[in-house]
SEMARTI-234499 format. One record per atom (N, C-alpha, C, CB): residue in one letter; z, x, y. Coordinates in steps of 0.2 Angstrom, whole numbers, plus 5000, padded with zeros to 4 digits. Atoms other than C-alpha are relative to their C-alpha. Glycine has a CB too. Layout:
BEGIN
AZXY
...
This chain:
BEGIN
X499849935003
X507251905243
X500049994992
X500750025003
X500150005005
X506751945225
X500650024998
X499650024998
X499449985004
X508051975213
X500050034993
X500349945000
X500149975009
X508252085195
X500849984998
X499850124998
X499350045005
X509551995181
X499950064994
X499949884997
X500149965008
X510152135168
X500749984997
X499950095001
X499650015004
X511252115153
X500050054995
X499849954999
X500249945005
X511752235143
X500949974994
X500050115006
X499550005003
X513152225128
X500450084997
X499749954996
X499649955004
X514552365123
X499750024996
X500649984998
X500049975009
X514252465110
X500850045000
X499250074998
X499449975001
X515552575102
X500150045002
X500350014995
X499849924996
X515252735112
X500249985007
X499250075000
X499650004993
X515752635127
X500549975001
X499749965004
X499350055001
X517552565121
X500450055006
X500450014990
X499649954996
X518752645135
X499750015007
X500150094997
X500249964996
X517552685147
X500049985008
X499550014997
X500050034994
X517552635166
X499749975001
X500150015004
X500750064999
X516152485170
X499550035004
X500249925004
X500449974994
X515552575185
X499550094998
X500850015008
X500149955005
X515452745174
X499449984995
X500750024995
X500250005004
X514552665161
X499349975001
X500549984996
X500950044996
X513252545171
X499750035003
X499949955005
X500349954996
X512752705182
X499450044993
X500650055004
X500649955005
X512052775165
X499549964997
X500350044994
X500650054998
X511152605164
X499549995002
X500149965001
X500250014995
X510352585177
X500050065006
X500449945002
X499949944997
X510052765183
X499650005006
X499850064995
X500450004994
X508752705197
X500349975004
X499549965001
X499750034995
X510252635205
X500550055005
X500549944995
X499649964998
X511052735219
X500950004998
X499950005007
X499249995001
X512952785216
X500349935007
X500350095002
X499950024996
X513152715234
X500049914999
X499750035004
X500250055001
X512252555229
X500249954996
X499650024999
X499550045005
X513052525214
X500849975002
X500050054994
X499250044998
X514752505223
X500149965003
X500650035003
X500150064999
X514152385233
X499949924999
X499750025001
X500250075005
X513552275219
X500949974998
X499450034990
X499250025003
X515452295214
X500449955006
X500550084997
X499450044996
X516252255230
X499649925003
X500350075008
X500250054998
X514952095234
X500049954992
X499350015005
X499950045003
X515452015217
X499350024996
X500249945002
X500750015003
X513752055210
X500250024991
X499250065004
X500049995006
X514352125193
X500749954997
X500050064998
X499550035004
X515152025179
X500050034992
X499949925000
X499849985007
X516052065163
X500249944996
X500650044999
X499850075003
X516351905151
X499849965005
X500749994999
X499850064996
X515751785163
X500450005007
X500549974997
X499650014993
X517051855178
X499750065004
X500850014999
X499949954995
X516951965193
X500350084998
X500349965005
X499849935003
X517352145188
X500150075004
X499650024995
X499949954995
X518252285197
X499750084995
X501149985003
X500549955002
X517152455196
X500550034995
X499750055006
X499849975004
X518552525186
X500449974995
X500350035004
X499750015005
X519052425173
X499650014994
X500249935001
X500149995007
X519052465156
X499749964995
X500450024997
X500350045002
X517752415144
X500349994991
X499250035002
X499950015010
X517952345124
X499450004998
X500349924998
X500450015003
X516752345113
X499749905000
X500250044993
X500350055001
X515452185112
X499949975007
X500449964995
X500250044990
X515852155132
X499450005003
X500450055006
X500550014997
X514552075140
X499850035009
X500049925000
X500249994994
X513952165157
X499449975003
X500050055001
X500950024993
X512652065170
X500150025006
X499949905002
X500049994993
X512252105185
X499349995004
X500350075000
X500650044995
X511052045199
X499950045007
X500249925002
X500249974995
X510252165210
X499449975004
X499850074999
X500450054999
X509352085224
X499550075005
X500449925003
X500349954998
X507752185230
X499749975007
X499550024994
X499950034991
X507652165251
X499250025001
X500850055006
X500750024998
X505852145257
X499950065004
X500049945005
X500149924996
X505152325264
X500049975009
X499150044997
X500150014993
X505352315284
X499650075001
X500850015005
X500149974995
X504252405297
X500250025004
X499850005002
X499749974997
X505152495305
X499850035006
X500250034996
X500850004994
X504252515323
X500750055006
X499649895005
X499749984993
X504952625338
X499949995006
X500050055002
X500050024994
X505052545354
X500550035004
X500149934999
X499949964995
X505352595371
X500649935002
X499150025006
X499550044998
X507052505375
X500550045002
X500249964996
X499749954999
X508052585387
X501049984995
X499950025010
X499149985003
X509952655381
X500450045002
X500150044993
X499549944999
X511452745386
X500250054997
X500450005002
X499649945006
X511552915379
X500450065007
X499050074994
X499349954994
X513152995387
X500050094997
X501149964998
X500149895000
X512653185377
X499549984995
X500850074996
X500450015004
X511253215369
X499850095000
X499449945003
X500349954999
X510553405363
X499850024991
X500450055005
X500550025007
X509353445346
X500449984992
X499550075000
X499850045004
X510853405333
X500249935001
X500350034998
X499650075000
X511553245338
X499949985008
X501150014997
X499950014994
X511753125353
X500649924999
X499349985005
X499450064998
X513153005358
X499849945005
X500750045003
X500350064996
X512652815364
X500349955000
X499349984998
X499250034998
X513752715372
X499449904999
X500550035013
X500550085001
X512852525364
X500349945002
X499949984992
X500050074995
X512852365374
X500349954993
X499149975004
X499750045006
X513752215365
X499349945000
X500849955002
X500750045002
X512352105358
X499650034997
X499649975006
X500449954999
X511352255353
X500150004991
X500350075005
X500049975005
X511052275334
X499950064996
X499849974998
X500249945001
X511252435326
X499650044996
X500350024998
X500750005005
X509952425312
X499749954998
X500050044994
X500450065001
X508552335307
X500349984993
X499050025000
X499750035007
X508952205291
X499749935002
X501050014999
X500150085001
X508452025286
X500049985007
X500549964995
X499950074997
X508051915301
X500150045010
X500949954996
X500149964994
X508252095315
X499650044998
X500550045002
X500449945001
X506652205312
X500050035004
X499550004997
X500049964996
X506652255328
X500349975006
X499350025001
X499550044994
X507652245346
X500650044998
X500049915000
X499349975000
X508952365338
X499950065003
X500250014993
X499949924996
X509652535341
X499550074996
X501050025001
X500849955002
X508552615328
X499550025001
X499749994997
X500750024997
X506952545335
X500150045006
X499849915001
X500249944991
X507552635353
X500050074997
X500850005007
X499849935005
X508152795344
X499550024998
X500550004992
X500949975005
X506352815333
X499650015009
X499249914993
X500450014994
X505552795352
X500350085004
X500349925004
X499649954994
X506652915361
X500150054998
X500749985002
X500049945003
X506953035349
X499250024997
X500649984994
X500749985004
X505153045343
X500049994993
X499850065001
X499850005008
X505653015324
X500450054998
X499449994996
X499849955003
X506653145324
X500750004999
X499850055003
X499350025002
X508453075317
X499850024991
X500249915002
X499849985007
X509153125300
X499649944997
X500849994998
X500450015006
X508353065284
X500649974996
X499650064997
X499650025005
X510053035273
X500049935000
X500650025000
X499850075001
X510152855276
X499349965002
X500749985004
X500550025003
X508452815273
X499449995006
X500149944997
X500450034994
X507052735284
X500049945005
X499549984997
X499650064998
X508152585288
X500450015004
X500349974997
X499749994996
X509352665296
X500250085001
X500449954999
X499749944997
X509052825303
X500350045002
X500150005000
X499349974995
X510352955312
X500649974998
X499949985009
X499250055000
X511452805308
X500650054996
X499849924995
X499549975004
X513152905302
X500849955000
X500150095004
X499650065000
X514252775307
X499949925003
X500450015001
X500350054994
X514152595315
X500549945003
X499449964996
X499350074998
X515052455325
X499549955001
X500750015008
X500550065001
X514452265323
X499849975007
X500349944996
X500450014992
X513352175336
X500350015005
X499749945002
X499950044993
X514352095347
X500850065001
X500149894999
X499649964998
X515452265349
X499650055005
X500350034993
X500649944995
X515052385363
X500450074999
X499949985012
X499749935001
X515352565364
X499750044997
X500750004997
X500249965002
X515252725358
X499850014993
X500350025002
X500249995009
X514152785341
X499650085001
X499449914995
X500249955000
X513852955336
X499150004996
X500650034998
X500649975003
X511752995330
X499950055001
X499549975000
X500249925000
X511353145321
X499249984999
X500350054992
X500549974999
X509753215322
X499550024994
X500150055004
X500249945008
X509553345307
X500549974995
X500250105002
X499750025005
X510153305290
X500850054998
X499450014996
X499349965000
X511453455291
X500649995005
X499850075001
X499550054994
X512253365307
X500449954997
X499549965006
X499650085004
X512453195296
X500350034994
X499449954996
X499450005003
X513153285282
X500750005004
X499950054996
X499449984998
X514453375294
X500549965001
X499950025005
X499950054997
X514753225302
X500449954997
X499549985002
X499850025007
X514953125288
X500550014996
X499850024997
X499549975004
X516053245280
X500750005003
X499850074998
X499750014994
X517353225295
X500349914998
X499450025007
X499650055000
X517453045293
X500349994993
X499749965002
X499750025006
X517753055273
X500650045001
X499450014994
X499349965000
X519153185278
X500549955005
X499850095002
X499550014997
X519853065291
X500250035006
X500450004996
X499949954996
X519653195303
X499449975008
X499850084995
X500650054996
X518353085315
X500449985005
X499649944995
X499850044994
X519153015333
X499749945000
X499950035008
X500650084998
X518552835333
X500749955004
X499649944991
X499450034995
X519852745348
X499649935003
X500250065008
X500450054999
X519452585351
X500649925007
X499849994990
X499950064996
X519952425364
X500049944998
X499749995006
X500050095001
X520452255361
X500449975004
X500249964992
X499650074999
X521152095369
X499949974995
X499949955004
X499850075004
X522151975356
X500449975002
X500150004994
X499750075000
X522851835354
X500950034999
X499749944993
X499249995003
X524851845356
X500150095001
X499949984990
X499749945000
X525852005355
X500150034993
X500649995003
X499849985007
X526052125341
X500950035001
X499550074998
X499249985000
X527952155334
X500150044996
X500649964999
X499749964995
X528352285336
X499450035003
X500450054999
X500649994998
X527052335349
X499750055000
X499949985003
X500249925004
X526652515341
X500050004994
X500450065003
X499849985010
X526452545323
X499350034997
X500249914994
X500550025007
X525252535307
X499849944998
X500150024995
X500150065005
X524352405300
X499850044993
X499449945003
X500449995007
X524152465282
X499849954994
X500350054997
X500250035003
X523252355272
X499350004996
X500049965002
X500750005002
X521852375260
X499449925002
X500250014991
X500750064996
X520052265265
X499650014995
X499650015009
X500650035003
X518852185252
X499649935004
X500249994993
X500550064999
X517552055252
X500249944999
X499450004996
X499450085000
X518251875255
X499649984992
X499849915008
X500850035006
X517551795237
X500049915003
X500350004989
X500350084999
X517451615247
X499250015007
X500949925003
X500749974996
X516051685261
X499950085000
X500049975008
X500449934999
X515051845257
X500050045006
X499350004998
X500449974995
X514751895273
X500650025005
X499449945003
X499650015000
X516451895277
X500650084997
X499949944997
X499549975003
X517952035272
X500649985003
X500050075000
X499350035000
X519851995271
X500550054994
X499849914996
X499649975006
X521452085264
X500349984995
X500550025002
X499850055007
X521752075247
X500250074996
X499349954997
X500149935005
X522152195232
X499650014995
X500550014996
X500550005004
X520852165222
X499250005004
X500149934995
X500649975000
X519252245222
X499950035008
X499549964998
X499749994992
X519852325240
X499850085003
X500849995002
X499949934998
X519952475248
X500650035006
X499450025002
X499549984995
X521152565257
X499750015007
X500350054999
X500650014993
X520952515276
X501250025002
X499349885004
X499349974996
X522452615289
X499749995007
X500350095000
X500350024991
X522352565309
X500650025004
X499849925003
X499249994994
X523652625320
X499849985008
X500250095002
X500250024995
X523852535335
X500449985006
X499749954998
X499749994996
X524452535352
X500249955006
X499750055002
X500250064993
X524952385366
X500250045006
X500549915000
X500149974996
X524352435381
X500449975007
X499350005001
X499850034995
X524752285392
X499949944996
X499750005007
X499850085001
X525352105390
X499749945003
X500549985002
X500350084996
X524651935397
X500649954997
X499149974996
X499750085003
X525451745395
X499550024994
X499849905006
X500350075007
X524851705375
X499350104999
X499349865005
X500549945002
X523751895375
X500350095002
X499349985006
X499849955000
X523752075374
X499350044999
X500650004995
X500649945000
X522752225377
X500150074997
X499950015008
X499649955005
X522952355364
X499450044998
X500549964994
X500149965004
X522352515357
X500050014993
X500250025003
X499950015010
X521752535339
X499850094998
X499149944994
X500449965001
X521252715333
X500249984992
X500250085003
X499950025008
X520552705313
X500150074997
X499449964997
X499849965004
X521052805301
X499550014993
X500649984999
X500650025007
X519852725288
X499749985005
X500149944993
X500350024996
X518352645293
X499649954995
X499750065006
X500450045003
X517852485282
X499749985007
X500449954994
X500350054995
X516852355288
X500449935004
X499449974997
X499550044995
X517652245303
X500650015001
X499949954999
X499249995002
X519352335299
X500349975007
X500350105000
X499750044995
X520052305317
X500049934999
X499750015007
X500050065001
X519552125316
X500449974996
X499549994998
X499650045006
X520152085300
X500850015000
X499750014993
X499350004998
X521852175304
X500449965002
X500250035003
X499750054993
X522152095320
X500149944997
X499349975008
X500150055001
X521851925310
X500750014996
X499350004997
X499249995005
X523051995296
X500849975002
X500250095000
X499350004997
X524352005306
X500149955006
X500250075003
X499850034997
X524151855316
X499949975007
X500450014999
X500349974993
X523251925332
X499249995001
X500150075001
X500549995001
X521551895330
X499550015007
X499849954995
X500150014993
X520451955345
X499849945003
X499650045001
X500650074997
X519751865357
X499450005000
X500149985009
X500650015001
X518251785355
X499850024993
X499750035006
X500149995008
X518251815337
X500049954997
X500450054997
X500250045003
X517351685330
X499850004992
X499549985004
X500349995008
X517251745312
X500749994999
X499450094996
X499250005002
X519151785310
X500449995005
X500350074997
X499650054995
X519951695324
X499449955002
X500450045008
X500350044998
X519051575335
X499749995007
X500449964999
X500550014992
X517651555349
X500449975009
X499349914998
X499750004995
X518251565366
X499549985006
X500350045001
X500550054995
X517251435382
X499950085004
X500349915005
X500049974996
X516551595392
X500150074997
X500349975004
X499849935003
X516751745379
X499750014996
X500650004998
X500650005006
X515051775368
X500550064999
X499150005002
X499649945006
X516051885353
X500550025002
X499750065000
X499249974999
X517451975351
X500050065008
X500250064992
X499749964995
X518352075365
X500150064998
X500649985003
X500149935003
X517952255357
X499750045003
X499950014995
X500349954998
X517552415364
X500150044995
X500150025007
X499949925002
X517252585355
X500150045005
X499650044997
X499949994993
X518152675369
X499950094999
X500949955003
X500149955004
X518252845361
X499750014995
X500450024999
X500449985009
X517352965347
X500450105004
X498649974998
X499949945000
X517853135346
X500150044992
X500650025003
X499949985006
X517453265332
X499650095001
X499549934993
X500149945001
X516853435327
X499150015000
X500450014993
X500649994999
X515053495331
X499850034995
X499850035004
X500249955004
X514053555317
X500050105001
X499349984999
X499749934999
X514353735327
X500650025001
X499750035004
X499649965002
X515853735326
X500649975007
X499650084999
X499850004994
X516453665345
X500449925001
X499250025005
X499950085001
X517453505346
X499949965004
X500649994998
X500050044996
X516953365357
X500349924999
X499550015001
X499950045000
X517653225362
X499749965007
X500650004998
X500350044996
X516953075373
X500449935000
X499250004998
X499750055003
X517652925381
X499749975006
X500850004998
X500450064997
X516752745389
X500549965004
X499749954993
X499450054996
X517452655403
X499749934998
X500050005008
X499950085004
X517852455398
X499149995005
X501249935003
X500650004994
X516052385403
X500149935002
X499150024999
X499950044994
X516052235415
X500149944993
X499349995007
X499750065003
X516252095402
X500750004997
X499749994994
X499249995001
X517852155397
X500550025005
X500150064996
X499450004995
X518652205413
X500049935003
X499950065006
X500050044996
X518152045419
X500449954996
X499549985001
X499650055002
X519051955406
X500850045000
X499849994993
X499349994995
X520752065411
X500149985004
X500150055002
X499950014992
X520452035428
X500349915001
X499050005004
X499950105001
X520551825423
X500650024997
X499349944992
X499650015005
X521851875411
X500850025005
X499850064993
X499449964994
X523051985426
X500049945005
X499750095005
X499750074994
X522751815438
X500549984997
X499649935002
């Protein structure tokens, strides 16, 4: 993967000004979106350090930063069947198998849910979010099964979109973890950034974070486990995960933020619900029964 190194130094019309403000009028080929990415994976520095998008600049301050330029994919439609639990010409709802990746990227070009979607749909998914991944309006990671909503039309994904940035979006979700939560109904509120010792990786912290909220439910108990309800409120990347972790619970089979379990490829997560507002206007909600890898690990868990 190729990479661009830029440097730039303060002048005086940039004394005050916010880093993230000021490097967007640098680097005007850079998306907004794109650019906050560079901030939250460490990519920009100020002096030498790591730099949160909103800190205030001095005169003479050194900004670098390192955008790395990702190898064009083909993007191909393949015939791979899928579960679509509603489907009609804005949007369809598809309930994704665990092991299933949601878009093509480094190392997946094809064998995702993209590559079925262009097949099934005929190329006819939204456009906002590029050639890489499109319909995509939200996503959950491989080895999570369940429900994800794809739009169709571009006025669907904004809607859609606009729903989850209001917090107004149903996303209900299933876990077994480790241990019991105390008290076993609440909030977890904790903001979630990027670990700075593995990239690939997020962890609560207050620096360079964001606000992450989970409310979460225990359903039923086990010896040493627990079967609990999450609905998000935010929706970073791996939030459940890294909560559960937070606080001490980490799922099962969660080999990134807890630990691999003999007989348990990935975490114990379903997207069990999604419910939200139809671009006409009609509210739907939809909800996935636990599918056999998960009840079977209850079933082990209730002996």
């Amino acid at each position: 993967m190729d990479e661009q190194r830029f440097e730039f130094t303060v002048s005086g019309d940039g004394e005050g000004q916010r880093v993230d403000k000021w490097l967007s009028m640098k680097l005007e080929s850079v998306s907004r979106s794109h650019l906050e990415k560079l901030f939250e994976s460490g990519a920009v520095l100020v002096n030498g350090k790591e730099s949160r998008k909103n800190f205030r600049l001095n005169e003479n301050d050194r900004v670098q930063c390192v955008i790395e330029q990702p190898q064009p994919l083909d993007v191909k439609a393949q015939n791979i069947p899928i579960d679509i639990v509603y489907e009609d010409s804005s949007l369809l709802v598809v309930n994704k198998p665990k092991g299933m990746v949601v878009h093509p990227a480094a190392g997946n070009a094809d064998g995702t849910l993209v590559n079925a979607l262009l097949y099934h749909c005929d190329g006819r998914l939204s456009s906002i979010n590029g050639v890489i991944r499109p319909g995509i309006v939200h996503r959950i990671d491989k080895m999570t099964s369940g429900l994800l909503m794809i739009a169709k039309t571009d006025e669907a994904h904004r809607c859609l979109a606009q729903q989850i940035k209001e917090h107004s979006f149903l996303r209900e979700y299933q876990a077994v973890v480790t241990g019991t939560f105390e008290p076993p109904d609440g909030i977890i509120d904790a903001p979630i950034g990027r670990s700075r010792f593995d990239r690939k990786k997020m962890w609560v912290t207050q620096q360079n974070s964001k606000n992450a909220m989970t409310h979460y439910q225990t359903l039923e108990q086990f010896k040493g486990y627990s079967l609990v309800s999450f609905k998000l409120e935010t929706g970073r990347t791996h939030q459940i995960r890294v909560h559960c972790a937070y606080k001490g619970h980490p799922i099962l089979g969660d080999d990134v933020y807890g630990k691999a379990y003999k007989g348990i490829d990935g975490q114990c997560l379903h997207a069990k619900k999604l419910g939200f507002v139809h671009p006409n206007g009609e509210y739907m909600e939809f909800d996935s029964e636990l599918p056999p890898y998960f009840t079977a690990v209850l079933d082990g868990l209730r002996k």
